[in-house]
Every structure is written in structure tokens, then in C-alpha cells.
PDB file of N, CA, C and O in Angstrom:
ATOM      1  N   UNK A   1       7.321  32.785 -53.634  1.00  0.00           N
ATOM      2  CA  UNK A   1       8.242  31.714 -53.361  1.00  0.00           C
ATOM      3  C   UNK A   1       8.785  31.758 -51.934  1.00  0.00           C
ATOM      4  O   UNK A   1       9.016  30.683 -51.380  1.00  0.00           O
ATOM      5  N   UNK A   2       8.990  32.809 -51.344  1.00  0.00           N
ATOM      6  CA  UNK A   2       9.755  33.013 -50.181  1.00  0.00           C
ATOM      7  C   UNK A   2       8.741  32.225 -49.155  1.00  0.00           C
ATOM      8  O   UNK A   2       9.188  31.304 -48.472  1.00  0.00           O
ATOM      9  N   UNK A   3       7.327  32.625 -49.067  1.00  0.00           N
ATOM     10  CA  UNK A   3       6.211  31.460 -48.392  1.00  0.00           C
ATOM     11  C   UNK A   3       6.581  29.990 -48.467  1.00  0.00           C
ATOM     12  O   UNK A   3       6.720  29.404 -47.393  1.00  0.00           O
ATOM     13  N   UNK A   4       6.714  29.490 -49.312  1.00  0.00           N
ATOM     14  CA  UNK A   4       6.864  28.100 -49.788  1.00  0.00           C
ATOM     15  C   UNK A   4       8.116  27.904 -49.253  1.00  0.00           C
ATOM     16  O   UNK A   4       8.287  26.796 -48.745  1.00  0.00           O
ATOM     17  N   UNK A   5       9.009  28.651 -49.228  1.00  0.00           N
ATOM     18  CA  UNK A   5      10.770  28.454 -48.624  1.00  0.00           C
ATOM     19  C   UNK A   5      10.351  28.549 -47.133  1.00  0.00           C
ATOM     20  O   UNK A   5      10.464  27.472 -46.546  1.00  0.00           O
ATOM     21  N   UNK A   6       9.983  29.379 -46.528  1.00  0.00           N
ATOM     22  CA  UNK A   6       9.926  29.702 -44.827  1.00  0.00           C
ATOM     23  C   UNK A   6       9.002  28.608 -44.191  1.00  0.00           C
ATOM     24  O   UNK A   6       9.020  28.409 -42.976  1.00  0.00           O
ATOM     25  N   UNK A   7       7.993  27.729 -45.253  1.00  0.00           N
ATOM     26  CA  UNK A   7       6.693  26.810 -44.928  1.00  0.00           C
ATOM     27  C   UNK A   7       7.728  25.507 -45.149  1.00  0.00           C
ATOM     28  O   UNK A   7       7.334  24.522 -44.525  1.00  0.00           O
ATOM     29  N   UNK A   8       8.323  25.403 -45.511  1.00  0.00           N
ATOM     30  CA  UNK A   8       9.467  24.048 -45.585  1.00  0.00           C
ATOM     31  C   UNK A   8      10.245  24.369 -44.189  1.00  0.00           C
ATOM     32  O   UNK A   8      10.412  23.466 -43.369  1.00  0.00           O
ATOM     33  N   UNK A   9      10.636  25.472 -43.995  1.00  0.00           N
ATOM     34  CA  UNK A   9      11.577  25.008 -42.747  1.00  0.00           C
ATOM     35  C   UNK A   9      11.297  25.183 -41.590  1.00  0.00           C
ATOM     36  O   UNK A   9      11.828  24.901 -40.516  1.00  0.00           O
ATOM     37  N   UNK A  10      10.031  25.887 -42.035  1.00  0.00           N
ATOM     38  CA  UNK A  10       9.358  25.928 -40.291  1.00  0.00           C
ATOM     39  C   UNK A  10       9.017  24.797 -39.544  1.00  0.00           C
ATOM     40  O   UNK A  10       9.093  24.744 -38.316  1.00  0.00           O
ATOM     41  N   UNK A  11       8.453  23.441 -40.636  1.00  0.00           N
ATOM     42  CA  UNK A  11       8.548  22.483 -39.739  1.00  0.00           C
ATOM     43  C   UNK A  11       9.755  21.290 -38.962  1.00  0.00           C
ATOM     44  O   UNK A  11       9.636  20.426 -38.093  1.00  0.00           O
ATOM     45  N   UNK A  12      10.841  21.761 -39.752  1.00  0.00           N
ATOM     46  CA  UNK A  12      11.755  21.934 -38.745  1.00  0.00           C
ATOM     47  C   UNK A  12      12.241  21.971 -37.955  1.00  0.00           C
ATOM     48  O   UNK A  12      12.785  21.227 -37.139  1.00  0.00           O
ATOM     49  N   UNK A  13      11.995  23.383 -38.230  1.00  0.00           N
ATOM     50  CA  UNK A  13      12.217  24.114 -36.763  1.00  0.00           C
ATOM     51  C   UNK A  13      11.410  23.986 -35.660  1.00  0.00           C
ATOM     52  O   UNK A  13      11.629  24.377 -34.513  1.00  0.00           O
ATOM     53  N   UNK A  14      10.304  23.310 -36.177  1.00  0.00           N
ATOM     54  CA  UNK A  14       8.886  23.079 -35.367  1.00  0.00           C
ATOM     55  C   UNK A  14       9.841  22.079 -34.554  1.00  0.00           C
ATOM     56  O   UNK A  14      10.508  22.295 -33.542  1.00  0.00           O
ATOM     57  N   UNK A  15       9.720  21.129 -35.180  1.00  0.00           N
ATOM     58  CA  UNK A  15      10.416  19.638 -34.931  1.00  0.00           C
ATOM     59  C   UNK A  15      11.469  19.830 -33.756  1.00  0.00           C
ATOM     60  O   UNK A  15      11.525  19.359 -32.620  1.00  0.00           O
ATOM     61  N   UNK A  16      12.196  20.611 -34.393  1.00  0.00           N
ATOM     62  CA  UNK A  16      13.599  20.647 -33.253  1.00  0.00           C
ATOM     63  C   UNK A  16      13.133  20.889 -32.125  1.00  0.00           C
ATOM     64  O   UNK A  16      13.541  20.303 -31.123  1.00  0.00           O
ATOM     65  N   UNK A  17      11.750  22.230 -32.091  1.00  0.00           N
ATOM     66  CA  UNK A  17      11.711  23.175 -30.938  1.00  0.00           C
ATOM     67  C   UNK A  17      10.812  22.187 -29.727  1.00  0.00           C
ATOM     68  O   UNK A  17      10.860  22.243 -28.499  1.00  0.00           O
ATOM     69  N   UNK A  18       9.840  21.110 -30.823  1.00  0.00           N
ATOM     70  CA  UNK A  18       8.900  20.223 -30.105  1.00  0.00           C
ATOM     71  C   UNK A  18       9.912  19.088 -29.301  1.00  0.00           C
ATOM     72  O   UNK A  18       9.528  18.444 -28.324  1.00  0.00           O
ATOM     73  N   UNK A  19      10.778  19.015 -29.685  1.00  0.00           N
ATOM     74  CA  UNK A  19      11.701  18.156 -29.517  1.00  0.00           C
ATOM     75  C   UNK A  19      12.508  18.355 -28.024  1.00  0.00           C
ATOM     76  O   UNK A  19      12.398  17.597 -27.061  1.00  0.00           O
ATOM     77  N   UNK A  20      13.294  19.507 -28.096  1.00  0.00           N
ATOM     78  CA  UNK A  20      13.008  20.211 -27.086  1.00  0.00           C
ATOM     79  C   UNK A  20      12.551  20.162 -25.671  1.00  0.00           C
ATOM     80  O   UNK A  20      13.038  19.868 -24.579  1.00  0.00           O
ATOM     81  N   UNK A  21      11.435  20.564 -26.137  1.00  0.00           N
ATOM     82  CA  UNK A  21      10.282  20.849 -25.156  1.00  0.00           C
ATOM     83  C   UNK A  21      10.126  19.147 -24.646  1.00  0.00           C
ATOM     84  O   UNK A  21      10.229  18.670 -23.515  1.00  0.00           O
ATOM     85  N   UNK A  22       9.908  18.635 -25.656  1.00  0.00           N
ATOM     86  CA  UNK A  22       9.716  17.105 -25.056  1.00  0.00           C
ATOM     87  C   UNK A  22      10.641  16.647 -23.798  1.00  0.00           C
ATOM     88  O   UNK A  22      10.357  16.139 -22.713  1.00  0.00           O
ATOM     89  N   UNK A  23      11.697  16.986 -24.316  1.00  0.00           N
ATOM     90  CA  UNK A  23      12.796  16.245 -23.305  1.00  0.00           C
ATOM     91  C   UNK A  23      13.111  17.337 -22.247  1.00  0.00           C
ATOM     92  O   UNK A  23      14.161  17.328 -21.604  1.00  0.00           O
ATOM     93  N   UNK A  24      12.273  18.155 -22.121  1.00  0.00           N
ATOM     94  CA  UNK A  24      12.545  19.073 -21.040  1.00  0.00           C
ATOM     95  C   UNK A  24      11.574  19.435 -19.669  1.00  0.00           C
ATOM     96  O   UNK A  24      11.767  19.722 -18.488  1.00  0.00           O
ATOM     97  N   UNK A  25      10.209  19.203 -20.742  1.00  0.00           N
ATOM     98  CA  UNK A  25       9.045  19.198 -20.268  1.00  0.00           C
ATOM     99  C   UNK A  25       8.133  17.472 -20.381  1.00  0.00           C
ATOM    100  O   UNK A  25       7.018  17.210 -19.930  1.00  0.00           O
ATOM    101  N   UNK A  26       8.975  16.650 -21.046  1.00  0.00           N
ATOM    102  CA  UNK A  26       8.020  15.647 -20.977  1.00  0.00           C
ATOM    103  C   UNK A  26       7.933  14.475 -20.354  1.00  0.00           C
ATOM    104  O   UNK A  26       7.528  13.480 -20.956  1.00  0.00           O
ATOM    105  N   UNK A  27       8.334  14.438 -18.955  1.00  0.00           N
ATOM    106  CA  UNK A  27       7.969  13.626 -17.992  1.00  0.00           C
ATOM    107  C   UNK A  27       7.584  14.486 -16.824  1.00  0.00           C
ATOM    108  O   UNK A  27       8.367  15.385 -16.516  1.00  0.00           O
ATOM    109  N   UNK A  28       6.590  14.343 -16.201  1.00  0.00           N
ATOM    110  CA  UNK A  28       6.409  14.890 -14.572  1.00  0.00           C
ATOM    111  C   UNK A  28       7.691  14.866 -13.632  1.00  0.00           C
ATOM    112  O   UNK A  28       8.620  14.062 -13.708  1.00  0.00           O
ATOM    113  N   UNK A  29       7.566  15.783 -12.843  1.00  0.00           N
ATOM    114  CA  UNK A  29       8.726  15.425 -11.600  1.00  0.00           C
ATOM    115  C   UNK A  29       8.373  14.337 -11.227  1.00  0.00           C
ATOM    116  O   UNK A  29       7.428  13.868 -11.861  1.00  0.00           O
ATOM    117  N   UNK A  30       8.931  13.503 -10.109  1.00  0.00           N
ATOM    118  CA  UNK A  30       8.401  12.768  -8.722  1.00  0.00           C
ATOM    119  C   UNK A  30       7.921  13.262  -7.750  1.00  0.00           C
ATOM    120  O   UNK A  30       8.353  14.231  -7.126  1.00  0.00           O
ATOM    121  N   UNK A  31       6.607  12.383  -7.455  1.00  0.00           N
ATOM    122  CA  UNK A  31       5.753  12.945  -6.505  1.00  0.00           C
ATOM    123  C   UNK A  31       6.645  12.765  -5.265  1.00  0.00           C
ATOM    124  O   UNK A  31       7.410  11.929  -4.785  1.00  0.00           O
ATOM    125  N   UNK A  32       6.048  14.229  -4.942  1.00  0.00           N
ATOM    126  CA  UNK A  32       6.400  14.223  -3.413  1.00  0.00           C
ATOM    127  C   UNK A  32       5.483  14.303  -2.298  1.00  0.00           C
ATOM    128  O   UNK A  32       4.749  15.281  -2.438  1.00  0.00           O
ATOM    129  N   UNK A  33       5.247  13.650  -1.247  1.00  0.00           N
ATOM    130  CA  UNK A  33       4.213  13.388  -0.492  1.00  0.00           C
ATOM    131  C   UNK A  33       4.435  14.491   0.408  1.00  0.00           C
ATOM    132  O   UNK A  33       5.428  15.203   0.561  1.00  0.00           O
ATOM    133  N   UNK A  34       2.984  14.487   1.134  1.00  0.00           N
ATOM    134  CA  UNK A  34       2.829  15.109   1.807  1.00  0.00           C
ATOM    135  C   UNK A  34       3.468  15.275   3.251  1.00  0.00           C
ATOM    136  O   UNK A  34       3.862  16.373   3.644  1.00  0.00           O
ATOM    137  N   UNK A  35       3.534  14.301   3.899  1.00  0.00           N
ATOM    138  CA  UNK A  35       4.375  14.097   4.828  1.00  0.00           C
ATOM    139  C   UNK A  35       6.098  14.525   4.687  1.00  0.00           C
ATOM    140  O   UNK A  35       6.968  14.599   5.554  1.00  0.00           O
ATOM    141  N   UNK A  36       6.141  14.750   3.273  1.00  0.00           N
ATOM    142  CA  UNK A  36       7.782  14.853   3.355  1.00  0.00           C
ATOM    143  C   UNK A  36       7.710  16.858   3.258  1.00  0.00           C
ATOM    144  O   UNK A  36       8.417  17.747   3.732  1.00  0.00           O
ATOM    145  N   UNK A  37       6.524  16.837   2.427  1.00  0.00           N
ATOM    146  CA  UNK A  37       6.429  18.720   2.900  1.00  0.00           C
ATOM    147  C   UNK A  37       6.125  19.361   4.114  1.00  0.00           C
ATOM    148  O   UNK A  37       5.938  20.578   4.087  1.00  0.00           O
ATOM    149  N   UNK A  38       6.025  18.602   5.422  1.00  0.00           N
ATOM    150  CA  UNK A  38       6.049  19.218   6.246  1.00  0.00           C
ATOM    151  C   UNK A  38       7.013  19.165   7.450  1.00  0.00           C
ATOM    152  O   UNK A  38       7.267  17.963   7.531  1.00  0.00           O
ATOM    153  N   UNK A  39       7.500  19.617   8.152  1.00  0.00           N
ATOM    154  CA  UNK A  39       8.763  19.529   9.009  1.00  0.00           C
ATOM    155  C   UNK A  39       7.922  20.191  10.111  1.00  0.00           C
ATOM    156  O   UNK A  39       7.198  21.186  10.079  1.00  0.00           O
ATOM    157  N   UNK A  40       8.238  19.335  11.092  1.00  0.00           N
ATOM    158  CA  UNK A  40       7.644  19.455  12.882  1.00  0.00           C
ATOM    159  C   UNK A  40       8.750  19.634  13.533  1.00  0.00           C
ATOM    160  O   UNK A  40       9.693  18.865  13.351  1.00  0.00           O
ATOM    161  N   UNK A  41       8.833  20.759  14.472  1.00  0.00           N
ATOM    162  CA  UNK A  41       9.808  20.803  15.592  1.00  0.00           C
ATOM    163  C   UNK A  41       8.863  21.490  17.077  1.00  0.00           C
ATOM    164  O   UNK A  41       7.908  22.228  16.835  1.00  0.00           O
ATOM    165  N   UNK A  42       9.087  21.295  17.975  1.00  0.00           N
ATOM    166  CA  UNK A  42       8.799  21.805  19.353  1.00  0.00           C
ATOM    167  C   UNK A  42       9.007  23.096  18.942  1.00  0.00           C
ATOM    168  O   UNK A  42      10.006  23.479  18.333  1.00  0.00           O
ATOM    169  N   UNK A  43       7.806  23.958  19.362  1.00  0.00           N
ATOM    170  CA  UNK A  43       7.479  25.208  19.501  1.00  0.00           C
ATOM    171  C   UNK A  43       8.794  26.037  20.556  1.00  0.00           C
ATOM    172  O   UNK A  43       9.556  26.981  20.350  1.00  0.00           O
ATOM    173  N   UNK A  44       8.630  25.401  21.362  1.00  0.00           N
ATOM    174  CA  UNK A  44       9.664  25.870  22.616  1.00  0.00           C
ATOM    175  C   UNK A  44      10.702  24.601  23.056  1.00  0.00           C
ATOM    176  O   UNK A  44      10.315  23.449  22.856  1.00  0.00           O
ATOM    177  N   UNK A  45      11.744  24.795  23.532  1.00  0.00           N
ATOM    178  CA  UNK A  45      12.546  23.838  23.971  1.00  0.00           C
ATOM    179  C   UNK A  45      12.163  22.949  25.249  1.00  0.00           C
ATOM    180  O   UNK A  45      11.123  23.400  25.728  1.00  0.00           O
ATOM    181  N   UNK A  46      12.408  22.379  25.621  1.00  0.00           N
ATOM    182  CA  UNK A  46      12.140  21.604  26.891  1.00  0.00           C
ATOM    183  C   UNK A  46      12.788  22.410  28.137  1.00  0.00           C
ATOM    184  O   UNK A  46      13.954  22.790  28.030  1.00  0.00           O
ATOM    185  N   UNK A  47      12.097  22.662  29.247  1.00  0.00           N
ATOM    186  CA  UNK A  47      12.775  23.146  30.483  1.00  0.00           C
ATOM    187  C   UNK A  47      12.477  22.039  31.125  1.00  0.00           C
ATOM    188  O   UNK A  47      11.485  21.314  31.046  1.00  0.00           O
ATOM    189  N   UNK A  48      13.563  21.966  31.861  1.00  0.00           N
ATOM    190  CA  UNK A  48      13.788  20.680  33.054  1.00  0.00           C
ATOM    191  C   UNK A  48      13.495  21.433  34.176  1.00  0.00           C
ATOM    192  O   UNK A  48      13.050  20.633  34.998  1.00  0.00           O
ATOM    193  N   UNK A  49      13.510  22.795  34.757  1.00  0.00           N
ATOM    194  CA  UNK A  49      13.134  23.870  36.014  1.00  0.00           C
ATOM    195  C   UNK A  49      11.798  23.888  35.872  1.00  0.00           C
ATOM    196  O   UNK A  49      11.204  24.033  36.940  1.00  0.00           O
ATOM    197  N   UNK A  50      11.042  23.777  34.795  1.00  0.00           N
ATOM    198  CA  UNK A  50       9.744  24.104  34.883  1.00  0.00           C
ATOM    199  C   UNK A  50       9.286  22.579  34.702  1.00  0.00           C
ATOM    200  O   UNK A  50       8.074  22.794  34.670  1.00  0.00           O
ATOM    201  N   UNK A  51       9.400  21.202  34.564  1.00  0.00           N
ATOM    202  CA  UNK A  51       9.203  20.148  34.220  1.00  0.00           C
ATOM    203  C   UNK A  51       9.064  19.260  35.418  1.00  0.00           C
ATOM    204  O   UNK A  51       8.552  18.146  35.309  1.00  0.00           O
ATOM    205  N   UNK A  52       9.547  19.766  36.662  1.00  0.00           N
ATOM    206  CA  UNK A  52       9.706  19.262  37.572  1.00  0.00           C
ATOM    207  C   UNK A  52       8.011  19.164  38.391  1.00  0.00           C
ATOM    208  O   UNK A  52       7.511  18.308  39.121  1.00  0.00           O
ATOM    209  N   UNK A  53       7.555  20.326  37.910  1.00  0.00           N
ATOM    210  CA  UNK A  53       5.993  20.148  39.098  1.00  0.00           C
ATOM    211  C   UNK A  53       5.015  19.203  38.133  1.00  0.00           C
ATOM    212  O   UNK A  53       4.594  19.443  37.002  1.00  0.00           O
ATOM    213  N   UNK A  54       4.809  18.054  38.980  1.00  0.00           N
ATOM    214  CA  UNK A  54       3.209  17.540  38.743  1.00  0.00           C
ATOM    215  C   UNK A  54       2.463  17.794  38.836  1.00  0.00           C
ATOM    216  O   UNK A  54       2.054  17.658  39.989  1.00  0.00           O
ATOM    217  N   UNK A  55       1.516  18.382  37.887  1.00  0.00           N
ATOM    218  CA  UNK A  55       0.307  18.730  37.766  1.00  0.00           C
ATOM    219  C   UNK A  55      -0.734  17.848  38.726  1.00  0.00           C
ATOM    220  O   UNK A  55      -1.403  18.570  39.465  1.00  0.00           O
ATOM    221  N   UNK A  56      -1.073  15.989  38.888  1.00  0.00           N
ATOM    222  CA  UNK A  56      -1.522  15.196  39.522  1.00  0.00           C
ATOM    223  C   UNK A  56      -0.712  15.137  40.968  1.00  0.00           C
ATOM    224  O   UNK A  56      -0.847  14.070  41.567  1.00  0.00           O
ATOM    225  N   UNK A  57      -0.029  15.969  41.497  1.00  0.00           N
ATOM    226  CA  UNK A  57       0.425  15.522  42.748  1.00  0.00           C
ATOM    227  C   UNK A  57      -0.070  16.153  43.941  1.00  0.00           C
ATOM    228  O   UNK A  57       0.278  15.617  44.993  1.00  0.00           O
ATOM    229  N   UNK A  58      -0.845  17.225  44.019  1.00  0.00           N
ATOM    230  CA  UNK A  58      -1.595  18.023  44.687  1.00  0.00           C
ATOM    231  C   UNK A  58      -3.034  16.667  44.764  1.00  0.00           C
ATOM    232  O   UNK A  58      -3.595  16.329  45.806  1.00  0.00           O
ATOM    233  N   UNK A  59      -3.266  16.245  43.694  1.00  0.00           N
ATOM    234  CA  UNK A  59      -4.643  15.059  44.075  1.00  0.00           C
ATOM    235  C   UNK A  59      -4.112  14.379  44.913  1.00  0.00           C
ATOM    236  O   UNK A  59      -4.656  14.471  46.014  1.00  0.00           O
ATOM    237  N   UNK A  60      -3.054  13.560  44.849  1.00  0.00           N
ATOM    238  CA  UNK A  60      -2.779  12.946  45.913  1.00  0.00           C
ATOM    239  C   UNK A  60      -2.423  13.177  46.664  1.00  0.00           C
ATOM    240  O   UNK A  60      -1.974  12.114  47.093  1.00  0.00           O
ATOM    241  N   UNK A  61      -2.047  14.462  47.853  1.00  0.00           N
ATOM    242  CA  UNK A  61      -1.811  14.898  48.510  1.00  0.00           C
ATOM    243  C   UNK A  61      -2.665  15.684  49.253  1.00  0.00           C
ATOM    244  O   UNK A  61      -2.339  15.940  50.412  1.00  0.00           O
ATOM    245  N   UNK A  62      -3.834  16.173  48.745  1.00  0.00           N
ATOM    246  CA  UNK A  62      -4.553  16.348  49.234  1.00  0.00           C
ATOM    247  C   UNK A  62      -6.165  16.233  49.475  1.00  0.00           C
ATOM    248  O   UNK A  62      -6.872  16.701  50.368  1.00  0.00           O
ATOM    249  N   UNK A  63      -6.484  15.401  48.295  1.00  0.00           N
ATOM    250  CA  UNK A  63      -7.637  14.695  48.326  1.00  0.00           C
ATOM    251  C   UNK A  63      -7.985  13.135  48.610  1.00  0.00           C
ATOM    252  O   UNK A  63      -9.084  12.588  48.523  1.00  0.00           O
ATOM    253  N   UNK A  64      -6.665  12.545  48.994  1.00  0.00           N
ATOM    254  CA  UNK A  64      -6.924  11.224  49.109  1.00  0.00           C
ATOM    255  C   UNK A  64      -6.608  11.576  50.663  1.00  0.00           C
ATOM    256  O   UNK A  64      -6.660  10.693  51.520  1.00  0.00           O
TER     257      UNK A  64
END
């Protein structure tokens, strides 16, 4: 008898536990794109002392 008693309330308990799980586990998150997982910043800061030489100004200065 004790089978037949524990086989009645296990589904139940099934029930409750599926239940549960449903509302905990049963929608996906929101997608999150790819673009929002990545974050870009400048490696190094900007120098304005070192920003000052033109690379193209030696052509014109001395090849034209």
C-alpha cells in the first residue's frame, strides 16, 4: 500500500516541481547582440606633443 500512497503524490509533487521549473526556466533571456558585447576604447590616450609632426610634410618640402 505504501507504493500506491507515495505513486499518488508523487505526481504532485511532480506537478508543483514542473511548475516551477516552468516559470523559472521557461522563457529564454533576451537576445543580446553582438555589438552590445563588445566595448572599444583607444589603446593609448591621445598626445597632442606627439600629434603635432606630419608624417606628409617632409614630401612637400622636400620633394616637390
Amino acid at each position: 500500500m505504501t507504493h500506491r500512497t507515495q505513486a499518488r503524490e508523487a505526481p504532485r509533487e511532480a506537478d508543483g516541481a514542473a511548475a516551477s521549473r516552468h516559470e523559472r526556466f521557461g522563457s529564454l533571456p533576451e537576445r543580446i547582440r553582438p555589438q552590445d558585447m563588445v566595448e572599444s576604447r583607444p589603446a593609448t590616450s591621445p598626445d597632442p606633443a606627439r600629434d603635432t609632426y606630419n608624417p606628409d610634410e617632409w614630401l612637400v618640402r622636400y620633394c616637390l
